[in-house]
C-alpha positions in Angstrom: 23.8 19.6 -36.9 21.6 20.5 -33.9 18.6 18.1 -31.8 19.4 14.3 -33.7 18.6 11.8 -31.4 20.4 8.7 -31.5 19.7 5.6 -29.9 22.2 2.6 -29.7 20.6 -1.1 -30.0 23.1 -2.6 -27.4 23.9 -1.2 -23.5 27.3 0.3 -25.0 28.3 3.5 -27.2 31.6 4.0 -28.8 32.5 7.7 -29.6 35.5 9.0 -31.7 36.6 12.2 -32.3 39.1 13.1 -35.0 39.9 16.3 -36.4 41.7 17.6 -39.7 45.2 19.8 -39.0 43.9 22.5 -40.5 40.4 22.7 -40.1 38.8 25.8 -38.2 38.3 26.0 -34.4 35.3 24.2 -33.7 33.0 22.6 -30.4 30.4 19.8 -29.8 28.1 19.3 -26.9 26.5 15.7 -26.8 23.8 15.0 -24.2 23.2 11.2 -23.1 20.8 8.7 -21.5 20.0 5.9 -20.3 16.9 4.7 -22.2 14.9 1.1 -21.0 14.4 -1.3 -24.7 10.9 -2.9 -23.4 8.1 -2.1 -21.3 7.3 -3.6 -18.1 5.0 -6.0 -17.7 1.8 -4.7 -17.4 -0.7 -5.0 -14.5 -2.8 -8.0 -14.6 -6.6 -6.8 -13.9 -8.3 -8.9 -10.8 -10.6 -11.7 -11.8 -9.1 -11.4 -15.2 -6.0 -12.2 -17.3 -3.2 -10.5 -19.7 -1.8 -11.9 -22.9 1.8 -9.6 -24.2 3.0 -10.6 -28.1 6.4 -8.3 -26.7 7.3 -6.3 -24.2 9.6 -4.4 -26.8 8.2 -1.5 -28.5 5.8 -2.4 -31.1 4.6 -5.1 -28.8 1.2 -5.4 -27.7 -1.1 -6.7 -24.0 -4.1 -8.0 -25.1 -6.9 -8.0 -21.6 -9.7 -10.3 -20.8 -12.5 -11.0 -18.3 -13.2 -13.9 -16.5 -16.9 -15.3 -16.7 -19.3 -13.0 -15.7 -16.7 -10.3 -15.6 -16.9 -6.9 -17.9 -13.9 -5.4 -19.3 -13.8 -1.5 -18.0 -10.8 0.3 -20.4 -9.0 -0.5 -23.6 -9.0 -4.3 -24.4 -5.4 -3.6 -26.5 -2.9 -1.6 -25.4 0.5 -1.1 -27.4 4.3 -0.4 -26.3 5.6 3.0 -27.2 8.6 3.5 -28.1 10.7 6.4 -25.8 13.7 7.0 -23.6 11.8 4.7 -21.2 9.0 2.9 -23.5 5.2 2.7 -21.8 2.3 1.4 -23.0 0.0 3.2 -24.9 -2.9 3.5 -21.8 -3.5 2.5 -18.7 -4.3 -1.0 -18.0 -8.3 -2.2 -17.7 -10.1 -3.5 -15.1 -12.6 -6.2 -14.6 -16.1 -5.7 -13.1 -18.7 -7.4 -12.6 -21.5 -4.7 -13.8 -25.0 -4.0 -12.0 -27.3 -5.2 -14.6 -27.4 -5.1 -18.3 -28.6 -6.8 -21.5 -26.8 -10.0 -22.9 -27.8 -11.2 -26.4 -27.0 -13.6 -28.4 -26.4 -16.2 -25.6 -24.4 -19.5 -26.0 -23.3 -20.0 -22.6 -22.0 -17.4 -19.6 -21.8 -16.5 -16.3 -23.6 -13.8 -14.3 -22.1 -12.4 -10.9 -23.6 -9.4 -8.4 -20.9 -6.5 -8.1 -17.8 -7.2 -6.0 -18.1 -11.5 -6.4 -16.6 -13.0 -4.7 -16.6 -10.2 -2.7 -19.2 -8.4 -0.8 -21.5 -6.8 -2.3 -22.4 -2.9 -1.3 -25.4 -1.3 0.0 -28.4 -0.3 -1.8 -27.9 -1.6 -5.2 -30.5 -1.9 -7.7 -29.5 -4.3 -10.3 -31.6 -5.7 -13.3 -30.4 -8.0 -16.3 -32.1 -9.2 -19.5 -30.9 -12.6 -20.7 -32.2 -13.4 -24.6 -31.3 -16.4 -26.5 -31.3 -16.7 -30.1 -34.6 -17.1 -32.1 -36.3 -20.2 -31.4 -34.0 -21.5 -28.2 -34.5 -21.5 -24.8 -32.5 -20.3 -21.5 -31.6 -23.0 -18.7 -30.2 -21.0 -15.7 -27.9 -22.9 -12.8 -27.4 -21.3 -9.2 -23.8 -21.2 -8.6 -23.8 -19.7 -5.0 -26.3 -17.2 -3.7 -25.6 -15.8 -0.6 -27.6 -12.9 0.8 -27.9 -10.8 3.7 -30.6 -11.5 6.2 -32.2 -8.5 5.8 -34.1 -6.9 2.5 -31.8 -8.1 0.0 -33.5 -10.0 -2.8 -33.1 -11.9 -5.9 -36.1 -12.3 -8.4 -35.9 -14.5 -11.6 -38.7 -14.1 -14.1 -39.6 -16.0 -17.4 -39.6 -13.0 -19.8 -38.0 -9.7 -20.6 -39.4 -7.0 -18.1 -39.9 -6.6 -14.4 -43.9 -7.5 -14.9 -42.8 -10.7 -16.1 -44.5 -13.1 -14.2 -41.5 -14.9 -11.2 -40.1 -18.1 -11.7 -37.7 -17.8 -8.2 -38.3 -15.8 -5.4 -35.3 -15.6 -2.1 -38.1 -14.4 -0.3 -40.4 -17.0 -1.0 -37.9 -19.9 -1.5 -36.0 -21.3 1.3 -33.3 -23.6 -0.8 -32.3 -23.6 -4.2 -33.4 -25.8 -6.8 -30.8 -28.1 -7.6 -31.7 -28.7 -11.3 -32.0 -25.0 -12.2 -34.1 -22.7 -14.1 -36.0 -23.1 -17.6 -37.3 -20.2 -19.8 -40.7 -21.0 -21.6 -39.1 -18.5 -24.8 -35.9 -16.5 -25.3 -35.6 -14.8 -22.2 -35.1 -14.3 -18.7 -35.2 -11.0 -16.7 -33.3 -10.6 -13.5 -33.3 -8.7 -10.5 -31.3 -8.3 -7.3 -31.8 -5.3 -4.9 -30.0 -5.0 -1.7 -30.8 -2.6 1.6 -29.0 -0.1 3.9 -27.7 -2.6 5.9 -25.9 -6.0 5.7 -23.9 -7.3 3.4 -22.7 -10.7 1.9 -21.3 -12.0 -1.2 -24.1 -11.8 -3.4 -24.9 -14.0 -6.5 -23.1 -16.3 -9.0 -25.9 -17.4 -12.0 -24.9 -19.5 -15.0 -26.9 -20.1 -18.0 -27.0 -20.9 -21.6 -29.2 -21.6 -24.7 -30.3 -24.7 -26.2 -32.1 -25.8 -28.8 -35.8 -27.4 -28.8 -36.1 -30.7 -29.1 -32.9 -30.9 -27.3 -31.8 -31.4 -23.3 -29.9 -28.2 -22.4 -26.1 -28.8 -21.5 -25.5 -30.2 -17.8 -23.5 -28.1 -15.5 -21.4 -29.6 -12.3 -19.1 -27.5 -10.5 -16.1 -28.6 -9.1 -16.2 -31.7 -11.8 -16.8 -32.4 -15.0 -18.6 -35.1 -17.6 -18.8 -37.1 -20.9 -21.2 -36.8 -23.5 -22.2 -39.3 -26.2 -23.6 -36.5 -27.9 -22.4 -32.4 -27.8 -25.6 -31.4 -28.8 -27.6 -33.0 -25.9 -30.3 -34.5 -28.0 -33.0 -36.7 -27.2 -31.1 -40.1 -25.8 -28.0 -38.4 -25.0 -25.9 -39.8 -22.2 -24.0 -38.1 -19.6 -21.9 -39.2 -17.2 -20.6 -37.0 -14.2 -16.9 -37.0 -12.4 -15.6 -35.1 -9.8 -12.6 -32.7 -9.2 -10.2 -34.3 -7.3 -10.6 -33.8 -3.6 -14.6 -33.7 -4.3 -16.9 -36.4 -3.2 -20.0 -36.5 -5.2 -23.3 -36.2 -3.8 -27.5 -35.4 -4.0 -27.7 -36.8 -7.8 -26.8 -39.7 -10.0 -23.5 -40.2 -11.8 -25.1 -40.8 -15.2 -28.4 -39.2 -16.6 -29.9 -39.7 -20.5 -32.3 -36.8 -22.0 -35.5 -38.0 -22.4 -39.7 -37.4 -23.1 -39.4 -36.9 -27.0 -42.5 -33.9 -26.2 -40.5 -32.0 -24.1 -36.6 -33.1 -23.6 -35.5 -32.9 -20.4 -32.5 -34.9 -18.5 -34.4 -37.8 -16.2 -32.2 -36.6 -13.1 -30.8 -33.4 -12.0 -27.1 -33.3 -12.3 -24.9 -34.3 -9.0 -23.1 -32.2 -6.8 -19.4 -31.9 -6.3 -18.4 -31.0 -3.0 -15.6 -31.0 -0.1 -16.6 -33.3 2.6 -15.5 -33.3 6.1 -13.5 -36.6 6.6 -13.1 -39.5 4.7 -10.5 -43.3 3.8 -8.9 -42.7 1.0 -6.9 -45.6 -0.1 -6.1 -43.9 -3.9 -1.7 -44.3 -4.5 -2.5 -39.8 -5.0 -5.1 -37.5 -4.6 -6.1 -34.1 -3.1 -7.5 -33.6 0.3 -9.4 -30.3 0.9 -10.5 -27.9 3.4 -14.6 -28.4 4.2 -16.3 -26.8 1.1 -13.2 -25.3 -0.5 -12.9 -23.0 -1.9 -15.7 -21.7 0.2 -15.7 -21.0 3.6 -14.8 -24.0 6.2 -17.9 -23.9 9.3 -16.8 -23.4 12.7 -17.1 -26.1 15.3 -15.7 -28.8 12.9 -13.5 -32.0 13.9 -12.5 -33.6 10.8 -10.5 -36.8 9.8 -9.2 -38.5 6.7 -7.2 -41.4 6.4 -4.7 -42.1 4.0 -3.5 -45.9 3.4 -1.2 -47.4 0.9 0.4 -50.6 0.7 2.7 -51.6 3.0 5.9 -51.8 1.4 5.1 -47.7 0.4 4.8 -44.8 1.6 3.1 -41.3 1.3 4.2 -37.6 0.7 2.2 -35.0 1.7 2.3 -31.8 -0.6 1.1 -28.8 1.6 0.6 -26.1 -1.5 -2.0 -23.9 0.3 -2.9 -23.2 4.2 -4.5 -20.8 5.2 -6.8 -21.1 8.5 -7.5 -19.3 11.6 -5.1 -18.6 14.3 -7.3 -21.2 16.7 -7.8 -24.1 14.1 -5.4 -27.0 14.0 -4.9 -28.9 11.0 -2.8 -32.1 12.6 -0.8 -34.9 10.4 -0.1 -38.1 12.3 2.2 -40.9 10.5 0.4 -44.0 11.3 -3.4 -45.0 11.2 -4.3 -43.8 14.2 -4.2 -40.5 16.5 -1.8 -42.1 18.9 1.0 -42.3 16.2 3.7 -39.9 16.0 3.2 -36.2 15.1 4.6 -35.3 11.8 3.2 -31.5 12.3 1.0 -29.6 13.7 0.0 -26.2 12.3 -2.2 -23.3 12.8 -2.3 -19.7 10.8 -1.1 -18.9 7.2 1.9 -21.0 6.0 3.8 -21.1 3.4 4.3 -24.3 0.3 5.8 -27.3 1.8 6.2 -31.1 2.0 6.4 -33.9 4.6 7.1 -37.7 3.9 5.7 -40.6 6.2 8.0 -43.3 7.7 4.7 -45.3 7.6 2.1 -46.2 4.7 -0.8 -44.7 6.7 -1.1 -40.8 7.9 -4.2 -39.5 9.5 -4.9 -35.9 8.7 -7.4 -33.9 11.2 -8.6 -30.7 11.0 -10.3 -29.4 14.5 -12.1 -25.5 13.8 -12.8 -23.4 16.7 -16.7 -23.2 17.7 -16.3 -19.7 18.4 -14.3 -18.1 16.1 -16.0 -16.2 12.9 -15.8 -18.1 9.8 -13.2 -17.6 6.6 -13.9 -16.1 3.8 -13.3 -17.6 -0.5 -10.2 -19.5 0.1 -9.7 -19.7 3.5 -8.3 -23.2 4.0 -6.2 -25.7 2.7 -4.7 -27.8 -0.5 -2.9 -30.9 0.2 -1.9 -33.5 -2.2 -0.3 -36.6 -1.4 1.8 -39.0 -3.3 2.3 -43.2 -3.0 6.3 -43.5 -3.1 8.3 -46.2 -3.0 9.4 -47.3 1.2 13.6 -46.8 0.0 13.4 -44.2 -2.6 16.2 -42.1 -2.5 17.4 -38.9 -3.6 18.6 -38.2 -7.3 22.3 -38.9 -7.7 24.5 -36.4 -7.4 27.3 -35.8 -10.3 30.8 -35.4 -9.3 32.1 -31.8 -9.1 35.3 -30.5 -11.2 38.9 -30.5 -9.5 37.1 -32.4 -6.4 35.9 -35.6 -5.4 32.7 -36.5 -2.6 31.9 -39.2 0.0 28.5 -40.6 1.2 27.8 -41.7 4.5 26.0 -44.7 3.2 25.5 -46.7 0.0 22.0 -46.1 -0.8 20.6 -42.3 -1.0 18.0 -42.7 1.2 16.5 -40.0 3.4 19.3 -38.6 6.3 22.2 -39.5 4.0 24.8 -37.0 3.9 27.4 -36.3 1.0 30.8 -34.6 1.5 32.5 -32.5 -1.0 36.0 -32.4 -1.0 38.1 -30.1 -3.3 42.0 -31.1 -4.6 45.0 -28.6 -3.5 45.0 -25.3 -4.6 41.0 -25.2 -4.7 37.9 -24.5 -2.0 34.6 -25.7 -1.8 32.3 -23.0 -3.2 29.2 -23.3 -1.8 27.4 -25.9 1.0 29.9 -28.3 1.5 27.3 -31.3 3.1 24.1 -32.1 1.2 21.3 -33.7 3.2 18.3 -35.9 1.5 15.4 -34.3 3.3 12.4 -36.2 3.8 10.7 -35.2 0.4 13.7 -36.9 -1.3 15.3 -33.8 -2.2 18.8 -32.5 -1.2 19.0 -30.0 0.8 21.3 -27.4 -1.3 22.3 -26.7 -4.6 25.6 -29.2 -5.9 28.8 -27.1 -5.0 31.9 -26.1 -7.2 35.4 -26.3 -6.5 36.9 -23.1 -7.2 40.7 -22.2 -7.5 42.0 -20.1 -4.4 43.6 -16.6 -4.8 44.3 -15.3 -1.5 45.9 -16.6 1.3 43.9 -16.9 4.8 44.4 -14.6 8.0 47.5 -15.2 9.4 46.1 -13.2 12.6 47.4 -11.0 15.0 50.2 -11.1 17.4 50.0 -10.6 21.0 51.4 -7.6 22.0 51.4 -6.0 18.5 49.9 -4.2 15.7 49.7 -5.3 11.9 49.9 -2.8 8.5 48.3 -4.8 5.8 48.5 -3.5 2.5 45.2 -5.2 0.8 42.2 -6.7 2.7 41.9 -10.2 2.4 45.3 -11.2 1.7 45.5 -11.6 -2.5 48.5 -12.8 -3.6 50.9 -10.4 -3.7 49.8 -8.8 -0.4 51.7 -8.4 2.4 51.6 -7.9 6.3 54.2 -6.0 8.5 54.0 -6.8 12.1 55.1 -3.7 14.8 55.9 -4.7 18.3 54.5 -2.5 21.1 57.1 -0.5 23.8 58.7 -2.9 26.0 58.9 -6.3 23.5 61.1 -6.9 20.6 60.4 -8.6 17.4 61.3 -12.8 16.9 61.3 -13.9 13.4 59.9 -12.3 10.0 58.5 -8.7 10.8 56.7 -8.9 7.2 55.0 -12.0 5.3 54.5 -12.0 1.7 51.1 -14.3 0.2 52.9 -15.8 -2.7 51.2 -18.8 -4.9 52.0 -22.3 -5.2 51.4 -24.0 -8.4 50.7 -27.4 -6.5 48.6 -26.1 -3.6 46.9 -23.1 -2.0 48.9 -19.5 -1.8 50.9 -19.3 1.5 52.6 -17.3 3.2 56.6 -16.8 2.8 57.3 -16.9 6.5 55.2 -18.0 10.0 54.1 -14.9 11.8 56.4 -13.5 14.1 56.5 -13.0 18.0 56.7 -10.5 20.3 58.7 -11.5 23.3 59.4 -8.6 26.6 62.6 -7.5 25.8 65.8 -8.7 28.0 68.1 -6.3 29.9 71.2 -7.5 31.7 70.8 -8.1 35.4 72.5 -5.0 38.4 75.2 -6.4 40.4 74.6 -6.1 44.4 75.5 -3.1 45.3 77.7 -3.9 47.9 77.0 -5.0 51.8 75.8 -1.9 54.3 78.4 -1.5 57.2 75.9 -1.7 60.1 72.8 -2.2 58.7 70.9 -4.8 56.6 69.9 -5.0 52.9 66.6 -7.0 51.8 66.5 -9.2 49.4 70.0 -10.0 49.5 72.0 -11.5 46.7 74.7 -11.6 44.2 72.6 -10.4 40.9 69.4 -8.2 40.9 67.0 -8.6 37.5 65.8 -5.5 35.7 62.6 -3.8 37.5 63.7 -5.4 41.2 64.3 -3.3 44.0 66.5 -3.6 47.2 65.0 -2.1 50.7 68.1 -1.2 53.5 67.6 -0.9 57.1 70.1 0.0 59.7 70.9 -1.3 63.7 70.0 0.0 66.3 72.2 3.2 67.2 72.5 4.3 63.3 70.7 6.2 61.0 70.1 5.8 57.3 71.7 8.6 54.8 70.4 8.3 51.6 67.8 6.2 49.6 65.5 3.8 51.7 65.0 1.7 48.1 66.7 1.7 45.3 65.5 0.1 41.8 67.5 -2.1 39.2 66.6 0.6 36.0 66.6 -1.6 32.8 69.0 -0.9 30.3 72.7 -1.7 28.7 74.0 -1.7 31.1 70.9 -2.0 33.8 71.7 0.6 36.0 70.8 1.2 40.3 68.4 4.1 40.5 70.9 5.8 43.2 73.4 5.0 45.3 73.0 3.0 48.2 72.6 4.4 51.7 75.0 4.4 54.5 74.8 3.6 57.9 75.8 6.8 60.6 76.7 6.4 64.6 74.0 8.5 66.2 76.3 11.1 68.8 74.2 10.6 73.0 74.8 13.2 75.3 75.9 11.5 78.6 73.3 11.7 82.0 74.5 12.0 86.0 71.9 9.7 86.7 71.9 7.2 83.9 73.7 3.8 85.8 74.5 2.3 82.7 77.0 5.9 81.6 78.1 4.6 85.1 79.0 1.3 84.3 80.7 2.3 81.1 82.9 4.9 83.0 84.2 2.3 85.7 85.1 0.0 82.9 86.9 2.2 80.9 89.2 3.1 84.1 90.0 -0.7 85.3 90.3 -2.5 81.9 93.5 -0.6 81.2 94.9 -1.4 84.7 94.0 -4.8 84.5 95.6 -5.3 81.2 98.7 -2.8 82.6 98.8 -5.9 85.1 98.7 -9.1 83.1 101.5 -7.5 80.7 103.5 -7.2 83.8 103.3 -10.6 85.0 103.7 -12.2 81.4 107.0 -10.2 81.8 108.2 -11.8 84.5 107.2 -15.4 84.0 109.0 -14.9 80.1 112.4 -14.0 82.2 112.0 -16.1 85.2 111.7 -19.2 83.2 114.4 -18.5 80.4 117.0 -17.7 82.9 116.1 -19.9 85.8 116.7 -16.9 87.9 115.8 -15.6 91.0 112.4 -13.6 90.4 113.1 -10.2 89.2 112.2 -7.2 91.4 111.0 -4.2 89.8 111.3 -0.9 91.5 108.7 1.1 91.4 110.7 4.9 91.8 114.3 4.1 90.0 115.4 2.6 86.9 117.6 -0.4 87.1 121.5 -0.4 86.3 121.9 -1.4 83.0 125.3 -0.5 82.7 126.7 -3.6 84.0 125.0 -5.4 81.2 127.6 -6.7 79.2 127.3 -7.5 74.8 127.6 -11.2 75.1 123.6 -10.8 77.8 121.8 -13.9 76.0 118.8 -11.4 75.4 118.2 -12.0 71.6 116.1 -8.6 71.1 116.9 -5.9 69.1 119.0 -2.9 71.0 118.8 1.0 71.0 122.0 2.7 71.6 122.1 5.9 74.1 125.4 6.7 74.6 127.8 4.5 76.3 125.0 2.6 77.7 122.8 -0.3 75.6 118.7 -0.9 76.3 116.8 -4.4 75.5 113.7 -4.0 74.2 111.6 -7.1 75.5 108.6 -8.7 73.2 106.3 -10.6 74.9 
């Protein structure tokens, strides 16, 4: 089996492959896709419309034309089916067509190429309108806006261009309100245009009636009421307008009369966007100067809107689009002193504002000198009576959480709270606002059960190994101090779940403290010199500077250091203090004075010894005083045992010697 296509009907294919024991060798090779099941949406044509039965294949896009708009390509296209479906052509477009021949006419719409658009240059363009045997052709002027130069338009009461002219640009200044009649069936137009200049062109429309009736009335921007659809003689009509038009130049209600020739007894009214205006409707529309034309330049509009005064008004912005110098001003009170409620200028998107009074003043100020808009350029406002303390819709309560209000009544500024039980978090905004258009500012949140724990953070002086990013449970986070600091506590946490609460961690994170050493005892005091600091017990990292006196010289180490550790140990031994040896000098008088004492302190003591001698025996024995020779020793052989000298004795021979302490 070789090239079968298969295509599954859901996003999923299932393939097994079994094979017998004892079948053969074999091989398959399977190529697959990803195939689209519908079409896109296909392109809808400017100044036209699509209509799809299905974008699946099989389905079809039907195309079609605004008035006055030819279709240019297939009306029908059709969804193929294929790995990525596509429609069977490429979609039309919409034109409006330089001339042609319309039969058969009803009612329609005529427009010169490019409306609302510009036209182009040197276009020749020539139409022949017939109505059906035995009717007639009124034609209404839409808009015609030409250049100021050779561009023309020329309406003529037949079917060629030597039909004799029923309208003339070049010959008539304004246009005529009440339109065009044919005398038969048709109507031959033409509209030329030069080398230069440009505008948007023409916008005709027309239709068929029969005789002995009034041809159908036309209003743009409004609409009417018949008491007959066939318009015959006696009909009445009466004329509204869009809202946001005022109606003007005609009456509201016209009757077809003169049974010889029908014809309405006043030309239909006008619709139009005025400049200013007191509207006291409870809702409306307020539009731009001759929307959706161009607004003029130079313009200072005002409208007031008032509602009773237990109401109030909301302003719906849904189009605005003006220059960068116009201003189009809201004030919330009756006057142009009252507060601001905004102030805009440019293209902005759809939005609302709400009054805190039941008047607003709206004022739209153009700038004299800047070139005016084109179709569309402007703005859209509808406003709205609401009650003075309407409030926001209530909110429902939220599963597995609970709210508060900051006041009883939801009235604009009040805020609601959500709250969530244990174990769950607020998904979502977790305050709700009502705005000033009585809506809340965010979608209602959800309280959703919590999986992970939250960041328990770092720790000064360390770095932290997570095994999974944001902390599901089950995860866990190991905590390594830097060099220098141990660990306190837990050096990993473990996210773990609580059936009553949120997950949490098994342990508090850990510290990391400087680790402690033990202190260096003082090394001991220096023997003629000085230590600085001096005391009992040195800390880790603290250093001791010596110094010795005058006269000595330090050996060793000026500084030593208390190294951290177990034990904390010095970095070196202290220093000692060494005598420094001085050669003596003939001519130094202090060697001199040291000389002289060293000879006559030993005498002088020699001396003293002496006399303490004397006065010890003189006073014991009440003797005479003792005479001492000075060349021979004295007889101590007549010294008998019993002397009374209590001193220890030496022994020479037959002779005994006292040895005297003093």
């Amino acid at each position: 089996m070789k090239g079968q296509v298969i295509r599954s009907p859901t996003n999923q294919v299932l393939i097994h492959f079994q094979s017998l024991q004892q079948s053969s060798p074999g091989n398959f090779r399977l190529h697959y896709q990803v195939y689209m099941l519908s079409c896109g949406f296909p392109h809808r044509p400017a100044y036209g419309d699509v209509s799809v039965t299905s974008l699946h294949p099989g389905g079809e896009a039907y195309f079609y034309c605004n008035t006055g708009y030819q279709l240019l390509g297939p009306q029908v296209l059709k969804c193929l089916n294929a790995t990525r479906p596509f429609w069977s052509n490429h979609p039309p477009q919409c034109i409006a067509a330089c001339g042609g021949l319309i039969r058969n006419i009803t009612t329609g719409r005529l427009v010169s190429p490019n409306f609302p658009g510009n036209y182009s240059n040197n276009l020749t363009c020539h139409w022949v309108l017939e109505a059906p045997s035995a009717q007639r052709l009124h034609l209404h002027f839409e808009k015609v806006a030409l250049a100021e130069d050779d561009d023309r338009l020329i309406i003529r009461d037949g079917n060629t261009i030597d039909s004799p002219p029923i309208y003339d640009s070049y010959e008539v200044e304004y246009l005529p309100i009440e339109g065009l009649l044919s005398s038969a069936r048709h109507l031959f137009i033409e509209f030329t245009t030069d080398s230069s200049g440009s505008s948007t062109g023409v916008a005709l429309r027309f239709q068929a009636y029969e005789q002995g009736h009034c041809y159908e009335p036309f209003m743009k921007y409004g609409n009417f009421t018949s008491s007959d659809p066939s318009f015959a003689l006696g009909t009445v009509v009466e004329f509204t307008c869009d809202a946001g038009y005022t109606l003007e130049q005609g009456s509201t209600i016209i009757e077809c009369q003169d049974p010889g020739d029908p014809q309405w007894n006043e030309t239909e009214p006008a619709c139009r966007a005025v400049c200013s205006g007191e509207i006291t409707d409870s809702a409306g529309v307020v539009l731009s100067p001759n929307w959706p034309e161009a607004y003029g330049k130079g313009q200072d509009c005002i409208w007031g809107i008032h509602v009773e005064e237990d109401k109030r008004i909301l302003l719906d912005i849904q189009i605005l689009r003006i220059g960068d110098n116009d201003i189009l001003t809201f004030y919330d009170g009756d006057d142009l002193t009252a507060h601001v409620l905004g102030r805009y200028t440019g293209t902005h998107n759809h939005f609302k504002l709400y009054t805190t009074m039941a008047d607003v003043i709206i004022q739209f100020q153009t700038d004299p000198g800047s070139s005016v808009f084109g179709y569309q350029q402007g703005f859209i406002i509808h406003f709205f009576e609401v009650p003075r303390n309407d409030t926001c819709p209530e909110l429902p309560e939220i599963l597995n959480g609970w709210k508060t209000t900051s006041q009883t009544d939801l009235v604009h500024g009040t805020v609601v709270t959500f709250q969530c039980y244990p174990g769950f978090e607020v998904a979502g905004a977790e305050l709700l606002m009502c705005q000033w258009d009585l809506t809340w500012s965010g979608d209602l949140p959800t309280c959703e059960r919590v999986n992970t724990c939250i960041d328990p953070g770092d720790v000064l002086h360390s770095r932290r190994i997570i095994s999974v990013s944001k902390f599901p449970v089950g995860s866990t986070v190991r905590y390594v101090c830097d060099k220098g600091y141990v660990l306190t506590g837990s050096s990993t946490i473990t996210c773990y779940n609580r059936q009553a609460g949120v997950p949490k961690w098994s342990d508090r994170s850990p510290k990391c403290v400087p680790e402690k050493y033990e202190p260096c005892a003082n090394p001991g005091t220096l023997e003629n010199g000085h230590q600085e600091p001096e005391k009992r017990m040195y800390q880790p990292g603290e250093a001791i500077r010596f110094t010795c006196i005058t006269g000595h010289t330090l050996m060793g180490e000026q500084s030593i250091k208390c190294v951290p550790g177990h034990p904390s140990v010095w970095s070196s031994p202290p220093p000692i203090c060494k005598a420094v040896a001085k050669a003596a000098t003939e001519d130094s008088p202090m060697e001199g004075t040291h000389i002289l004492l060293a000879i006559f302190v030993p005498i002088i003591m020699v001396a003293l010894l002496i006399a303490s001698i004397y006065l010890y025996f003189s006073r014991l024995q009440s003797k005479a005083p003792l005479r001492l020779p000075l060349s021979s020793s004295p007889p101590y052989d007549q010294v008998t045992v019993e002397s009374e000298f209590d001193n220890p004795t030496f022994e020479t021979g037959d002779t005994r010697e006292y040895e005297v302490s003093i």
